[in-house]
C-alpha positions as CSV (number, residue, x, y, z in Angstrom):
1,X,0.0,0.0,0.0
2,X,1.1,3.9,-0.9
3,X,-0.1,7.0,-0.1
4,X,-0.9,7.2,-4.1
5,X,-3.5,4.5,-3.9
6,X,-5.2,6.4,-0.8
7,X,-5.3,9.7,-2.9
8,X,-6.4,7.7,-6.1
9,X,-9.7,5.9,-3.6
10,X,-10.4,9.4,-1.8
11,X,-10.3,10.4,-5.5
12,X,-13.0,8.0,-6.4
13,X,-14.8,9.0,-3.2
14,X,-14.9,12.4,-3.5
15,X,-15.8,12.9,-7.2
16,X,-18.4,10.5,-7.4
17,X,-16.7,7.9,-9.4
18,X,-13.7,6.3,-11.7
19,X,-14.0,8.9,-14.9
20,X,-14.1,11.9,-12.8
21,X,-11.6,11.3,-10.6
22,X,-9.6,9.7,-13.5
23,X,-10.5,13.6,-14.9
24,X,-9.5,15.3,-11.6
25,X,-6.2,13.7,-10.9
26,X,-5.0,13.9,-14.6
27,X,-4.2,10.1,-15.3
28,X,-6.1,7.7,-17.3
29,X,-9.1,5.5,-16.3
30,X,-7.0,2.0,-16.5
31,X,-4.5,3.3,-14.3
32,X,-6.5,4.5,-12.0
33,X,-8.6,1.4,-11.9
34,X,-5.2,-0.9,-11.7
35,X,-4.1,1.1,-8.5
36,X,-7.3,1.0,-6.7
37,X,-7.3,-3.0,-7.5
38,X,-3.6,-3.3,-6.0
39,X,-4.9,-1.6,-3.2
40,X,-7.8,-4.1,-2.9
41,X,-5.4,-7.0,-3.0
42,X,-3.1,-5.2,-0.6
43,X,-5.9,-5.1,1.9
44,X,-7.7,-8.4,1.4
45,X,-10.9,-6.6,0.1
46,X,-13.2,-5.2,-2.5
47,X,-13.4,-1.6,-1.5
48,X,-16.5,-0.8,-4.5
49,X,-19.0,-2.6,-5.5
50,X,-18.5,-2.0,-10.0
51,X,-21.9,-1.7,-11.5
52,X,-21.8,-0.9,-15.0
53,X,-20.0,2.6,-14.9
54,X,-21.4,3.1,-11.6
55,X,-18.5,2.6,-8.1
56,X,-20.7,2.0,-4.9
57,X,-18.5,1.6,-1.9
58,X,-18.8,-1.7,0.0
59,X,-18.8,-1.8,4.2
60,X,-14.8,-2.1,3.3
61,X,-14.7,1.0,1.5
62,X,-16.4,3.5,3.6
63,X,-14.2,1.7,7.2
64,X,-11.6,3.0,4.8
65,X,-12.4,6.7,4.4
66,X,-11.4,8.6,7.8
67,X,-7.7,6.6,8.0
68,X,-7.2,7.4,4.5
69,X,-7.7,10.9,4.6
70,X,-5.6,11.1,8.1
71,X,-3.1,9.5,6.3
72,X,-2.7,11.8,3.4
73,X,-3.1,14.5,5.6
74,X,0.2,13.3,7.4
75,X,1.8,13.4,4.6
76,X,1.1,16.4,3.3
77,X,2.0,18.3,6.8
78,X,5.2,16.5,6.3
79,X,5.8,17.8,2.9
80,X,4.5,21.3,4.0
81,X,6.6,21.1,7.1
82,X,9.4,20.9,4.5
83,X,8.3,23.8,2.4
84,X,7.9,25.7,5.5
85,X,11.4,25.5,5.8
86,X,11.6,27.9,2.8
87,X,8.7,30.4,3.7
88,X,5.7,28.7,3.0
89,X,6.9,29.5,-0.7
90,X,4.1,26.6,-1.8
91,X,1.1,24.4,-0.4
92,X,-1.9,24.5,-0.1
93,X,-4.6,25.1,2.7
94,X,-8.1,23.3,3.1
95,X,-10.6,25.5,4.8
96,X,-14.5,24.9,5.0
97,X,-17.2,27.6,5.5
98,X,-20.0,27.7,6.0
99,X,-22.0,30.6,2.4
100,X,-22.1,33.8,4.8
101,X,-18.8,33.3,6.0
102,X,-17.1,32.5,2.9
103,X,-18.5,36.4,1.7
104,X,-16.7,38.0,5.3
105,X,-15.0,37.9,6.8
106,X,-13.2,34.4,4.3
107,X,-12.6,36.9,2.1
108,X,-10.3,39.0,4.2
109,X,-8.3,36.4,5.6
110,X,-7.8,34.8,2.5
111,X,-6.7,38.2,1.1
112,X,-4.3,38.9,3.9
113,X,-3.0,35.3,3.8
114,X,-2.4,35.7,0.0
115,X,-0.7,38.3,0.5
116,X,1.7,37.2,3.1
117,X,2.0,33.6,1.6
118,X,1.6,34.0,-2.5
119,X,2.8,30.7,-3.0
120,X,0.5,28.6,-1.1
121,X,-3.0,27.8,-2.7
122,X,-6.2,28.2,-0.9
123,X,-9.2,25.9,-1.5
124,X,-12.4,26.8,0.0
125,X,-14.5,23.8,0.6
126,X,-18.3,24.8,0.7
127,X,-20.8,23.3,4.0
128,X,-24.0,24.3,4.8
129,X,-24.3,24.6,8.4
130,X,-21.9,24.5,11.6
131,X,-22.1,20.9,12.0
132,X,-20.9,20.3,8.2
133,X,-17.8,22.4,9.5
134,X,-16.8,20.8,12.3
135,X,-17.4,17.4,11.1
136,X,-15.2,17.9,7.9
137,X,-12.6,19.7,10.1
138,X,-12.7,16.6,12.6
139,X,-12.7,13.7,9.9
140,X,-9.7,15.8,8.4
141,X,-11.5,16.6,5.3
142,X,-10.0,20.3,6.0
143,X,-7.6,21.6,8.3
144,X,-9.7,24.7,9.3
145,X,-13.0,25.9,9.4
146,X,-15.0,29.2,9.2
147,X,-18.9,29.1,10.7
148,X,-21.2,31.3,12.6
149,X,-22.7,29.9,16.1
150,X,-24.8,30.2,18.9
151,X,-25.5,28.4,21.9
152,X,-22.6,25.8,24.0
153,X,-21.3,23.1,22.1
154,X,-18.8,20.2,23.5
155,X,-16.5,18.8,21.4
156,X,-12.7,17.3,22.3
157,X,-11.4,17.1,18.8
158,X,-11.8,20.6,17.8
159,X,-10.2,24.2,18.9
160,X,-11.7,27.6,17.8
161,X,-10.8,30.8,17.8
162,X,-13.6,33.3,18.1
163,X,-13.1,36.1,15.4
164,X,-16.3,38.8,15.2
165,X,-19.9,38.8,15.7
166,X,-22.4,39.6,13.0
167,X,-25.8,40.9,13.8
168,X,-28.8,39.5,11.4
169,X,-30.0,42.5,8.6
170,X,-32.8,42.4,6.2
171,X,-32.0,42.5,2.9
172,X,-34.7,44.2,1.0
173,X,-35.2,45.3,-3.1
174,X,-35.0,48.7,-4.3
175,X,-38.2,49.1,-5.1
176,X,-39.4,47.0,-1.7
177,X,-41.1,47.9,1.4
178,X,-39.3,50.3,4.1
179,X,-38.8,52.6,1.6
180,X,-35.9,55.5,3.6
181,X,-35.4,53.4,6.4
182,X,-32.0,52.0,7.9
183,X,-33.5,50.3,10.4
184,X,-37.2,47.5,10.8
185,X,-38.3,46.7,14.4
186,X,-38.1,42.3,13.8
187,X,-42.1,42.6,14.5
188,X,-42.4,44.5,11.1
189,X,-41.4,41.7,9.3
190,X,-45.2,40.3,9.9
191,X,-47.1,40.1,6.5
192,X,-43.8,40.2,4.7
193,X,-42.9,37.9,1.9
194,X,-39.7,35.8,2.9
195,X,-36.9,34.1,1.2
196,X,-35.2,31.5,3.6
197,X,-32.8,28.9,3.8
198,X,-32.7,25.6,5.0
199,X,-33.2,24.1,8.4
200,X,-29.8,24.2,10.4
201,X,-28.5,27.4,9.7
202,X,-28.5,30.8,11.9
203,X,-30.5,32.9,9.4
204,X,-33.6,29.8,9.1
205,X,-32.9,29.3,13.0
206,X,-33.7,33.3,13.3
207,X,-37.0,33.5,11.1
208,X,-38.3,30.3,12.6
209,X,-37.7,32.1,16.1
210,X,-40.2,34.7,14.7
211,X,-42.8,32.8,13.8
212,X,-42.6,31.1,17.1
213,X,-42.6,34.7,19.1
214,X,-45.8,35.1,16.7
215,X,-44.6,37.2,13.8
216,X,-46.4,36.0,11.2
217,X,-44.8,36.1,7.4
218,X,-45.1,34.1,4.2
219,X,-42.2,31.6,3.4
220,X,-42.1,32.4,-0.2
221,X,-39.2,30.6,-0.9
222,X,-37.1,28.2,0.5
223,X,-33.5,27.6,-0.7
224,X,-30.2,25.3,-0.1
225,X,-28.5,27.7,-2.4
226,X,-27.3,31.1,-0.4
227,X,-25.9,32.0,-3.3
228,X,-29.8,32.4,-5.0
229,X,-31.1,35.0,-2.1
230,X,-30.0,37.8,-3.3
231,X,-31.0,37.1,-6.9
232,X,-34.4,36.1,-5.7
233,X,-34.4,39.5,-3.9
234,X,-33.2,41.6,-6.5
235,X,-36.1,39.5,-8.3
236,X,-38.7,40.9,-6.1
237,X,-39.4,37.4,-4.8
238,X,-39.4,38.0,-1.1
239,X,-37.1,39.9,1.5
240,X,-34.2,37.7,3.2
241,X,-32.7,37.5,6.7
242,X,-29.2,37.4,6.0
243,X,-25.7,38.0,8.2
244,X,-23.8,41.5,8.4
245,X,-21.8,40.1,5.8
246,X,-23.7,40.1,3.1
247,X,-24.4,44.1,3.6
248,X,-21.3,45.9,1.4
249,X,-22.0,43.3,-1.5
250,X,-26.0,43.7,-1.6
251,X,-25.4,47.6,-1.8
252,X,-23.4,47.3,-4.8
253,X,-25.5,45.0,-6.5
254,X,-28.6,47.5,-5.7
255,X,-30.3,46.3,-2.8
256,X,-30.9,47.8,0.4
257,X,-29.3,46.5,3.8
258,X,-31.8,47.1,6.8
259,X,-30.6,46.5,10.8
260,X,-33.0,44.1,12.1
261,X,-34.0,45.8,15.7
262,X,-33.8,44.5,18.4
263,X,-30.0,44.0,17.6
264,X,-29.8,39.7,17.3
265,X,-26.1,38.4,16.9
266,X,-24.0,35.7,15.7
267,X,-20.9,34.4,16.8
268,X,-18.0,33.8,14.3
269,X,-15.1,31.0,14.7
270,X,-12.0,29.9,13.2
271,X,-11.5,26.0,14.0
272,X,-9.2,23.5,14.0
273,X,-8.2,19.9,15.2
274,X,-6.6,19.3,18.0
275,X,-2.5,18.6,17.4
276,X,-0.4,19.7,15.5
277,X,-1.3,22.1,12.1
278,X,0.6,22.3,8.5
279,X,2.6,25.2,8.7
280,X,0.1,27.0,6.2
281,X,-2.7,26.2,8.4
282,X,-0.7,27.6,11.6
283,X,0.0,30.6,9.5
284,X,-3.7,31.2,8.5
285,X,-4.8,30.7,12.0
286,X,-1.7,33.2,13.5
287,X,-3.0,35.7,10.6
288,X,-7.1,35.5,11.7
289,X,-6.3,36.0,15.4
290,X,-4.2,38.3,14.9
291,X,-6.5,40.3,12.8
292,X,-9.1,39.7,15.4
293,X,-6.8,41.1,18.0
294,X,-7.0,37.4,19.9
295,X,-3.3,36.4,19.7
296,X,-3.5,32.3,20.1
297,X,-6.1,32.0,23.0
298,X,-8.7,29.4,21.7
299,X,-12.6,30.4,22.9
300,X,-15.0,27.4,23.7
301,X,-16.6,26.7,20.5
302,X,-20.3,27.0,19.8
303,X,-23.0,25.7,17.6
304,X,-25.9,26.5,15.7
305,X,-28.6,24.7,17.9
306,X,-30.9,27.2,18.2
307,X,-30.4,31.1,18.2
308,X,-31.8,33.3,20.9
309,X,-34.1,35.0,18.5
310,X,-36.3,37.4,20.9
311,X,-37.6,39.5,19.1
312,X,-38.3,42.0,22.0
313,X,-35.6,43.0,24.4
């Protein structure tokens, strides 16, 4: 067995099958297929069930996942530890975040990490709610993650630095309701039309909170994609509950940004594994505290449970 057959079955794993990971990792199908069989040999079992085109993972295959990926992932902190020896002048860096974070304050960090490190590659994994992010950071799918959170959460295998708070704002068309206002009391948002996302986010936590507290609006569309509320708002679909971050962007693309009163916050946290990081990882976490004005004290990490959400006082 060799690290090469690992990458060549997460390959598999993670693309969905032989051709596009054949695709992804720039060799061709039969070689692929011939290192994933040597591995099969090598380990006494059939790690995919073949199906016409199709590659379903047998019992085998998915015990195999997690100690694969932890050991790639020791190997590539060894090679990075050698890089780091000359300045972090290549690598690259794994993080996961959850859509509002990956708009701000990602894009910051990244920016100031590019800056400082030119040579080492970012990739931004997408998740959809806190629990994505620490479960891929955990499993060692990433090295670090970005989320928002409320509420205590225990978990041994994961540090995280607290960076900001955002507060929740409406995001409202030109042409929409609240015409000259900055500011909606939460109770106004009764008899509105709203876009919201799925179950197990802040923002859908916060408009379910509402309704509970008896503000009554009209769901009138629900979406997995964060990247579609703001086109569905520009569209005149429905006003969203969105994070801080969103605010500078939904000005320049012609829609107004409303404070949601009372003021209703989010928590924001950089996390890691516990152990030791890739020197690009350690960098990018030294860069985000830093920025934050933290140094390297980790904060108890939170999670996205349920969000206070009352809408009066």
């Amino acid at each position: 067995m060799d690290v090469r057959q690992l990458e060549y079955f997460l390959a598999i794993v993670d693309r969905g099958g032989f051709n596009r990971a054949a695709s992804a990792l720039y060799v061709s199908q039969p070689s692929l297929s011939q290192a994933v069989r040597a591995l099969e040999r090598d380990l006494g079992s059939d790690l995919f069930h073949r199906i016409g085109r199709r590659a379903v993972l047998t019992e085998a295959g998915k015990a195999l996942i997690q100690p694969a990926r932890e050991a790639v992932r020791s190997l590539q902190t060894a090679r990075a530890s050698v890089a780091a020896v000359h300045e972090l002048r290549e690598g690259r860096l794994d993080v996961a975040s959850v859509p509002s974070q990956a708009v701000e304050p990602l894009t910051g960090l990244v920016s100031t990490f590019s800056h400082r490190y030119p040579g080492v590659s970012v990739a931004i994994k997408a998740a959809f709610t806190a629990r994505d992010v620490v479960d891929m950071v955990r499993t060692g799918a990433v090295e670090l993650g970005l989320l928002a959170s409320t509420g205590p959460f225990s978990d041994t295998e994961v540090v995280s630095y607290a960076l900001e708070r955002q507060r929740f704002v409406l995001m409202v068309p030109a042409d929409g309701p609240f015409a000259g206002r900055t500011a909606v009391d939460c109770r106004e948002l009764a008899g509105q039309r709203l876009i919201v996302g799925q179950p197990g986010t802040g923002m859908r936590a916060y408009v379910d909170a509402l309704r509970e507290q008896g503000v009554d609006f009209t769901v009138a569309a629900e979406t997995e994609h964060r990247v579609s509320l703001m086109p569905l708002v520009l569209a005149g679909v429905g006003l969203a509950v969105v994070m801080d971050s969103w605010r500078d962007l939904a000005r320049r693309l012609g829609a107004r940004v409303l404070d949601i009163e009372p003021e209703t916050s989010l928590d924001i946290a950089l996390v890691t594994r516990r152990g030791t990081l890739s020197p690009a990882a350690a960098a990018f976490v030294t860069a985000a505290t830093s920025a934050a004005g933290l140094g390297e004290a980790p904060q108890q990490l939170t999670d996205t449970a349920a969000v206070d959400g009352h809408c009066v006082g």
